[in-house]
N, C-alpha and C positions, 0 to 999 in steps of 0.2 A: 543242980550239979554245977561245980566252982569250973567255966573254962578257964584253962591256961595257957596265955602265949609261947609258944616254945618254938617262936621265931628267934634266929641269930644276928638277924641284920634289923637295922634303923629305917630301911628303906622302905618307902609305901608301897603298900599292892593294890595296884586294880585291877580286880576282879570283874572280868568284861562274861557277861552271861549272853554262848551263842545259842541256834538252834540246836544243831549237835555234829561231832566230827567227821570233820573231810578223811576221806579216802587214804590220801597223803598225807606225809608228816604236815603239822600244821605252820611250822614254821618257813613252808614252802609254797604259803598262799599268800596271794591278797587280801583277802580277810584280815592275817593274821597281821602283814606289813601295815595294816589301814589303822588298825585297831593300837599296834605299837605305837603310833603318830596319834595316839589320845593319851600317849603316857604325860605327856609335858602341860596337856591341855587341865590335864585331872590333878596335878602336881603327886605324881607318881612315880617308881624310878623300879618298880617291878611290874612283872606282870603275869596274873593267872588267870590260864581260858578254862571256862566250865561251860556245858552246855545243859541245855531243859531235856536233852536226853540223849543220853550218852550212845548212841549205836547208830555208828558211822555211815554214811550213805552219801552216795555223788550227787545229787543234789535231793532236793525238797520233790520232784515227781515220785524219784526212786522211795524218797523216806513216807511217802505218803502209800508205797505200796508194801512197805514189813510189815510183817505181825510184832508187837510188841509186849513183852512175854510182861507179868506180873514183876517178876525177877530183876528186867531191866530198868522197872520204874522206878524202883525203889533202891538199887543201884544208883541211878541219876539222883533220886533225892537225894542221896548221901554225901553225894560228887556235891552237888551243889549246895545242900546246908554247912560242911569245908569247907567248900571257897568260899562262900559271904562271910562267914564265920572269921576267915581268914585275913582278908580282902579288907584294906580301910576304905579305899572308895568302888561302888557296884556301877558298873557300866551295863543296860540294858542294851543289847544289839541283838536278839535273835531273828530279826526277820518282820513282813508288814501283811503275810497272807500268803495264799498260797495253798493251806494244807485242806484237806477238803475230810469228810465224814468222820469214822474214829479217831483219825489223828488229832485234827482240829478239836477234840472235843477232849482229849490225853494236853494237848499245846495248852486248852484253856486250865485243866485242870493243873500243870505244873506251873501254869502263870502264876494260878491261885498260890501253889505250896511256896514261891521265893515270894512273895507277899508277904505271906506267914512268916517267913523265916527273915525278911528284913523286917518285919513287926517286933517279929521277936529278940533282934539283934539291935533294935532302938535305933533304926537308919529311917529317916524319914525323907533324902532323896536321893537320887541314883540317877545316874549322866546320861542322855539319850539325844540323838541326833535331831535336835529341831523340837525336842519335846516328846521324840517318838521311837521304836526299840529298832528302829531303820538296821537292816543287816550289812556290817560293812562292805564286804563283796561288794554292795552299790554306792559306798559315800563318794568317791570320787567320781561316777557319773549325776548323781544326785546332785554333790557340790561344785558341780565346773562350773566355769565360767562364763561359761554360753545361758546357761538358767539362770543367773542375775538373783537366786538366790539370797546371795550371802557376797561382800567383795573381799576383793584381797588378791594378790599376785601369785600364790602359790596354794597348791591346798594346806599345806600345813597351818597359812592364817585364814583362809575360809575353814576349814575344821573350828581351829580355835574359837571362831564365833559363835559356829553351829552345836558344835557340842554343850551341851547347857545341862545345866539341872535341872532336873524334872522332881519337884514335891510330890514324896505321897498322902496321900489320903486316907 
């Protein structure tokens, strides 16, 4: 099947892959403020959030207690074969743990399917905090300055350090 771009604009998008959506507009988080300050790092100048599963929850206790219906999964596929599809550079950030029995085992298996789906979209790296899909909600405790980390005076240039490419395999 021939895809077609039938974007209007010249500008890059990166597609930053979360866990999955807040409660709240997302443009009224942290998360999403953290993630905007990787547009410049990515050489970006758009930006689309997708998540590994799209059914909204106040955090990762709460998402670790829904049931998660066949419907929704495949749902989230969809969201997220789009957005890479879409996306010139893939920003991993969905989170470091956390989830515990079926979900954990639903988490591993949608790692699997954006695997596939940047396999099959011929990307072989995608931008991850230090190497790893670190969830932004925590890069500016992760990146300050007290953790010696990474240096820099502001976070926007410890990001820029931290954020790197990660090869896939």
């Amino acid at each position: 099947m021939l895809e077609v771009d039938l974007r209007t604009t010249t500008d890059r998008v990166l597609c930053a892959i979360l866990l999955n959506p807040p409660l709240r507009p997302a443009e009224r988080t942290i998360t999403y403020r953290n993630v905007t300050a990787a547009l410049s790092t990515t050489g970006c100048q758009q930006l689309s959030l997708t998540n590994l599963l799209a059914v909204p929850s106040k955090d990762l206790p709460s998402l670790n207690r829904i049931k998660i219906s066949e419907q929704e999964i495949a749902a989230s596929r969809e969201a997220l074969r789009q957005a890479i599809m879409y996306g010139d550079e893939v920003l991993v950030a969905w989170g470091m743990g956390g989830a515990t029995g079926a979900l954990k085992q639903l988490l591993n298996s949608q790692v699997t399917y954006v695997r596939e789906v940047l396999h099959e979209r011929g990307i072989h790296s995608v931008w991850a905090l230090q190497g790893r899909p670190r969830h932004p909600s925590r890069w500016r405790q992760y990146l300050g300055p007290q953790k010696n980390r990474v240096s820099g005076d502001s976070f926007q240039d410890r990001l820029n350090q931290a954020l790197v490419p990660l090869q896939l395999n």
